[in-house]
C-alpha positions as CSV (number, residue, x, y, z in Angstrom):
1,X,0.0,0.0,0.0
2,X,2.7,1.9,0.6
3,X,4.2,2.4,-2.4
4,X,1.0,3.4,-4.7
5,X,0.7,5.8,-2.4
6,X,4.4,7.0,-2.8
7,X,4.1,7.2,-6.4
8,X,0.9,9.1,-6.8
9,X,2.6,11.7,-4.2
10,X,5.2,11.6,-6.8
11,X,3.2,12.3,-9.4
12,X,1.4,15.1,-8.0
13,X,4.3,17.0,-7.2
14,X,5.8,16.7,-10.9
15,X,2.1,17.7,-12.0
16,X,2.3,20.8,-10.0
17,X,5.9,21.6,-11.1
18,X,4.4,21.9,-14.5
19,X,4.6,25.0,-16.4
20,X,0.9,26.4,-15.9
21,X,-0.7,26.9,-19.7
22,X,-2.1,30.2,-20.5
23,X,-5.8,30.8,-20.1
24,X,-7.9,31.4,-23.6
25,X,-9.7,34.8,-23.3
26,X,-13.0,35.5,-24.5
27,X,-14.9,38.8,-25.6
28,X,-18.8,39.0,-24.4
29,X,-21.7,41.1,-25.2
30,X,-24.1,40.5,-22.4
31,X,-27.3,41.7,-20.9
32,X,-26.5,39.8,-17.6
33,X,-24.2,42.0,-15.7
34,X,-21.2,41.5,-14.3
35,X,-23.0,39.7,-11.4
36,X,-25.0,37.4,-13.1
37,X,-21.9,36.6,-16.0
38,X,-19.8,35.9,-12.8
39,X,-22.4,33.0,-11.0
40,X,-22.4,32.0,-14.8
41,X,-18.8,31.3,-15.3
42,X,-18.3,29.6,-11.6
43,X,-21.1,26.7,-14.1
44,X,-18.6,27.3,-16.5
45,X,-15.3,27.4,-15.0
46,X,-14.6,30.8,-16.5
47,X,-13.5,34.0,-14.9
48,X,-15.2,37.3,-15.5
49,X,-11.6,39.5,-15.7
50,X,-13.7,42.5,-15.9
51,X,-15.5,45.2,-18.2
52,X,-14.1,46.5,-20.9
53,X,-16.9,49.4,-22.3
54,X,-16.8,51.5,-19.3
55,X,-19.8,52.4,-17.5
56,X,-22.3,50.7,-19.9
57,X,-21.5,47.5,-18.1
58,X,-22.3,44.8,-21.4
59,X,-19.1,44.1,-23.0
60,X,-16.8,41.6,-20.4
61,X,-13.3,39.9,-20.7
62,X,-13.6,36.6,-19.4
63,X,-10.7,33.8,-19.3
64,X,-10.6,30.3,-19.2
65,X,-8.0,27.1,-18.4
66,X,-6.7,26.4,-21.8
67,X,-7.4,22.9,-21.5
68,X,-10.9,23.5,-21.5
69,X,-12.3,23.7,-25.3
70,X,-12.6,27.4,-26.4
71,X,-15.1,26.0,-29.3
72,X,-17.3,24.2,-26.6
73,X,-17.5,27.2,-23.8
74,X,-18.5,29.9,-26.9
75,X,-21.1,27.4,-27.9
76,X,-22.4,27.0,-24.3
77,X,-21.8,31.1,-23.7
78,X,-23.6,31.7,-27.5
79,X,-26.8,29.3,-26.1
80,X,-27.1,31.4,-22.7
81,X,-30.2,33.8,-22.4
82,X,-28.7,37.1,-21.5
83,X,-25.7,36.4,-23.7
84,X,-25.7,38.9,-27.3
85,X,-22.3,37.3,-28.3
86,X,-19.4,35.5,-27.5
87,X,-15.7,35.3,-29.7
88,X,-12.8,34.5,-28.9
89,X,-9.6,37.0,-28.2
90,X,-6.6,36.6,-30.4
91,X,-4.3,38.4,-32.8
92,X,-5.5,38.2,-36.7
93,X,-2.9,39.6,-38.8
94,X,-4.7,41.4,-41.8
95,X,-1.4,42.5,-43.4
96,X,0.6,39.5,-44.4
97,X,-1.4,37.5,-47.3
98,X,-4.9,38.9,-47.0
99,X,-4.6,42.3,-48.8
100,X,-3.0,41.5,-52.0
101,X,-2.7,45.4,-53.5
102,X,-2.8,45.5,-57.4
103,X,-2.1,48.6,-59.3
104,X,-3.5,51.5,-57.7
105,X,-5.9,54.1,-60.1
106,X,-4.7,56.2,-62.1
107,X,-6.8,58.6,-60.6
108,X,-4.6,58.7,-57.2
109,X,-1.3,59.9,-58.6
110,X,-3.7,62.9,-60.1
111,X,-1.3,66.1,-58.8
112,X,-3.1,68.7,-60.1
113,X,-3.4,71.2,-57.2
114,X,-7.0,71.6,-56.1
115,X,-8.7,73.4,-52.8
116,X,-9.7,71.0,-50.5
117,X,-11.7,72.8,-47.6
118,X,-9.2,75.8,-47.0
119,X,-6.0,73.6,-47.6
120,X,-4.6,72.5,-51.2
121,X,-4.1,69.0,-51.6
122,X,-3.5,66.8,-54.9
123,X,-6.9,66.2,-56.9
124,X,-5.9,62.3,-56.6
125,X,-6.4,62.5,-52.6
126,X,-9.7,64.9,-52.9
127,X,-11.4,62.8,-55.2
128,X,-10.2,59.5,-55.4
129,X,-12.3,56.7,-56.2
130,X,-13.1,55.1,-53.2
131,X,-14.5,58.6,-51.8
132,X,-16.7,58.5,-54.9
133,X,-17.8,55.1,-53.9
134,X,-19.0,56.0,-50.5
135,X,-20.2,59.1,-51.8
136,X,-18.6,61.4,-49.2
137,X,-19.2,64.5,-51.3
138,X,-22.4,63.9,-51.6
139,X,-23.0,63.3,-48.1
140,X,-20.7,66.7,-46.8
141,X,-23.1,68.5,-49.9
142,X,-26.5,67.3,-49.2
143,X,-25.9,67.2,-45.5
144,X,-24.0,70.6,-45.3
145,X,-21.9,68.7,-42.8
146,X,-17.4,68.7,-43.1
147,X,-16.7,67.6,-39.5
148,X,-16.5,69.4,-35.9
149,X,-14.6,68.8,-32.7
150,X,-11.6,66.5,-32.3
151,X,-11.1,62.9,-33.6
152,X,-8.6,60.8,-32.1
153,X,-6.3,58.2,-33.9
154,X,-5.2,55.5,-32.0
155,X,-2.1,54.1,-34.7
156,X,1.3,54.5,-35.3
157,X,1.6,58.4,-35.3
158,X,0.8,60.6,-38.2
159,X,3.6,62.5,-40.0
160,X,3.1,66.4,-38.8
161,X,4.5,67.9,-42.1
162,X,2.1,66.4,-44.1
163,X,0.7,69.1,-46.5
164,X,-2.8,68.0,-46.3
165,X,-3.2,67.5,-42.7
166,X,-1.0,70.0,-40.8
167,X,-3.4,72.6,-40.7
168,X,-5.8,70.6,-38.4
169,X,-3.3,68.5,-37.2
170,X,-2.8,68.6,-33.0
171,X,0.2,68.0,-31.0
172,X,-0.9,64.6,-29.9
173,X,1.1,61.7,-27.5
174,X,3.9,59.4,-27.8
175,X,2.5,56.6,-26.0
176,X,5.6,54.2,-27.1
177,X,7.9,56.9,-25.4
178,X,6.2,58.5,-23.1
179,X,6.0,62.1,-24.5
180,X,4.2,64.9,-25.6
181,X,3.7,64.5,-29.6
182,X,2.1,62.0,-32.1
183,X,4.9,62.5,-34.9
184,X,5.9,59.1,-36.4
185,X,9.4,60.8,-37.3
186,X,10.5,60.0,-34.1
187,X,11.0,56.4,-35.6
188,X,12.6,57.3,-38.5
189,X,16.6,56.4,-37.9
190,X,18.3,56.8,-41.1
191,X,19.2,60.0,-43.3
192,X,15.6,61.4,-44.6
193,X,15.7,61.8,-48.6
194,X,15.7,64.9,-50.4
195,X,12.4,66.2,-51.1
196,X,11.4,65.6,-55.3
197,X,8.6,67.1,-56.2
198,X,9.1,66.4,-59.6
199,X,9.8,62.9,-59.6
200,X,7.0,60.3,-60.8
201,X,5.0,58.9,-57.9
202,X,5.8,55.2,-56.7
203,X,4.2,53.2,-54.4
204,X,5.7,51.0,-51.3
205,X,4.2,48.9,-49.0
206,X,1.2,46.7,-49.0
207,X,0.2,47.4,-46.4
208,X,-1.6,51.0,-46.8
209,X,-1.4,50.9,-50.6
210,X,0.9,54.4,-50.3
211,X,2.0,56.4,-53.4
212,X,5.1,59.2,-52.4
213,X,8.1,60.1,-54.1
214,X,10.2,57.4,-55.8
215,X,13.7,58.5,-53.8
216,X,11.6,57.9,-50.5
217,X,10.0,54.5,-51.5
218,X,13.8,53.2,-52.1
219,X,14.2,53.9,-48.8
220,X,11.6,52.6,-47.0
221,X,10.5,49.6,-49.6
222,X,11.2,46.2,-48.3
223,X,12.5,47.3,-45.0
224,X,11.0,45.6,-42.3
225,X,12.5,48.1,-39.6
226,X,9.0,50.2,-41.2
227,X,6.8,47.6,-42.2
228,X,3.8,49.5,-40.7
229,X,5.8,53.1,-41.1
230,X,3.0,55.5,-42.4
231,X,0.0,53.8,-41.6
232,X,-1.3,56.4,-38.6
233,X,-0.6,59.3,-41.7
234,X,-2.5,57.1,-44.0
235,X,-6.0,57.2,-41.7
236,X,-5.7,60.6,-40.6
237,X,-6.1,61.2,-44.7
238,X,-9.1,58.8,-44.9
239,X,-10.7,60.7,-41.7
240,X,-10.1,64.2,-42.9
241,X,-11.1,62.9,-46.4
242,X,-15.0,62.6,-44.6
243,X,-14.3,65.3,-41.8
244,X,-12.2,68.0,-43.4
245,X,-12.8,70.8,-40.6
246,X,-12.6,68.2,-37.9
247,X,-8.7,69.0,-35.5
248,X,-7.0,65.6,-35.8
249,X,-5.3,64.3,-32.5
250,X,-2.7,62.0,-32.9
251,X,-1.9,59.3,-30.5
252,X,0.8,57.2,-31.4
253,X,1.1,53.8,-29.5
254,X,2.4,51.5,-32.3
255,X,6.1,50.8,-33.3
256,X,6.7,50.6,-37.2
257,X,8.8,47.7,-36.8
258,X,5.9,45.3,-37.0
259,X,2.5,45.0,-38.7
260,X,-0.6,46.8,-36.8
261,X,-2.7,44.1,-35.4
262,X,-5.6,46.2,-36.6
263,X,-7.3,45.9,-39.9
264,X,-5.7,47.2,-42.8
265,X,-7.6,47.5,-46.4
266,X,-6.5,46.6,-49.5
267,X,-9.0,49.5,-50.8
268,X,-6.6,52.5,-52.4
269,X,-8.6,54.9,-49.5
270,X,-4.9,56.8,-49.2
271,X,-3.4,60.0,-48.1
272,X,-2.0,62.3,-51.2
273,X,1.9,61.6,-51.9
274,X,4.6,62.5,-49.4
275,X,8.0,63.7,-50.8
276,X,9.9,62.8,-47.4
277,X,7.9,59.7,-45.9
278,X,4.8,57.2,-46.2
């Protein structure tokens, strides 16, 4: 008798010495509360981590051992009165495969100079087709609406020179370094090339699509070190595309060095060319 006994104690101990495995987190809409979701998951052996949309109390974070099945707990969560939805929480990356970018339009490398709402921008950014599409003019004309008050970018920084934006650009945050200002210059290392407003148009990197000067796109083409370089500049164009009068406040809290982990489009919605960066 002895002996079994040893051995299971033996066991148990190499069992606990184990590396623990990390929990599978889950995002979910319910009507419940965080009362209710909380007897729910001690059913379900999940734990309510907490809420994540403030003070409207319906959106939760919830975590579960890893060697329970995620696909089997969202089912159960899914068939729950009270729940709206259930999904579970992981990185998609939308940059590498996904968004294959053909040849953009014509249309976008259109410099001819044209007044955009006070500020001059290229006639390829003001009316490019996917604006056309979505029918933003006809929305800012029928609507007499161009934007108010401030939107905020969450993204990789925005580049503060930029012709287009400047004018309604504010100072912003460095969240990656902790200080005041949303430029994404301060991750540009190497020696900046000369400005060519001459040159043809190229464009560089899949991931946003952008068209800038060709002595700028031999620079930053190919180079992982700014895979996602100019994608915060590149939404700040697509919001003051819709919302030209609108400040823009930049808040950088991405690194260039890797794809964003939000979606990116394979849809040429793009800021006008940059002589200096993307």
């Amino acid at each position: 008798m002895k002996r079994p006994m040893w051995l299971a104690a033996v066991l148990l101990t190499l069992l606990s010495a184990a590396p623990a495995r990390a929990d599978n987190r889950f995002i979910v809409r319910s009507t419940l509360g965080s009362s209710a979701l909380t007897q729910l998951c001690l059913l379900q052996t999940c734990t309510v981590v907490g809420v994540l949309d403030g003070t409207l109390n319906q959106v939760f974070l919830l975590t579960a051992p890893s060697l329970i099945d995620p696909t089997t707990l969202l089912t159960l969560l899914r068939n729950t009165p009270g729940i709206v939805d259930a999904e579970l929480d992981q990185v998609i990356n939308l940059v590498v495969g996904l968004n294959a970018v053909t040849t953009p339009p014509a249309a976008l490398t259109d410099s001819t100079a044209v007044n955009y709402f006070g500020t001059t921008v290229w006639n390829g950014y003001a009316n490019q087709p996917a604006s056309g599409i979505v029918h933003v003019q006809d929305a800012q004309n029928t609507f007499h609406v161009s934007g108010k008050g401030i939107v905020a970018d969450i993204d990789t920084g925005v580049d503060p020179n930029h012709p287009a934006l400047k004018s309604v650009l504010l100072a912003g945050y460095d969240f990656t370094r902790n200080q005041p200002g949303g430029s994404e210059m301060t991750d540009f290392t190497g020696t900046a090339p000369t400005p060519c407003p001459s040159c043809q148009p190229a464009k560089v990197n899949q991931s946003t699509a952008a068209v800038l000067d060709q002595s700028t796109a031999a620079v930053l083409d190919g180079n992982s070190q700014y895979a996602a370089f100019g994608h915060g500049t590149m939404v700040m164009g697509v919001i003051h595309l819709v919302a030209p009068n609108a400040q823009l406040l930049p808040l950088k809290a991405f690194h260039p060095t890797a794809p964003p982990i939000f979606p990116t489009f394979s849809a040429p919605s793009i800021t006008p060319p940059r002589t200096t960066q993307t």
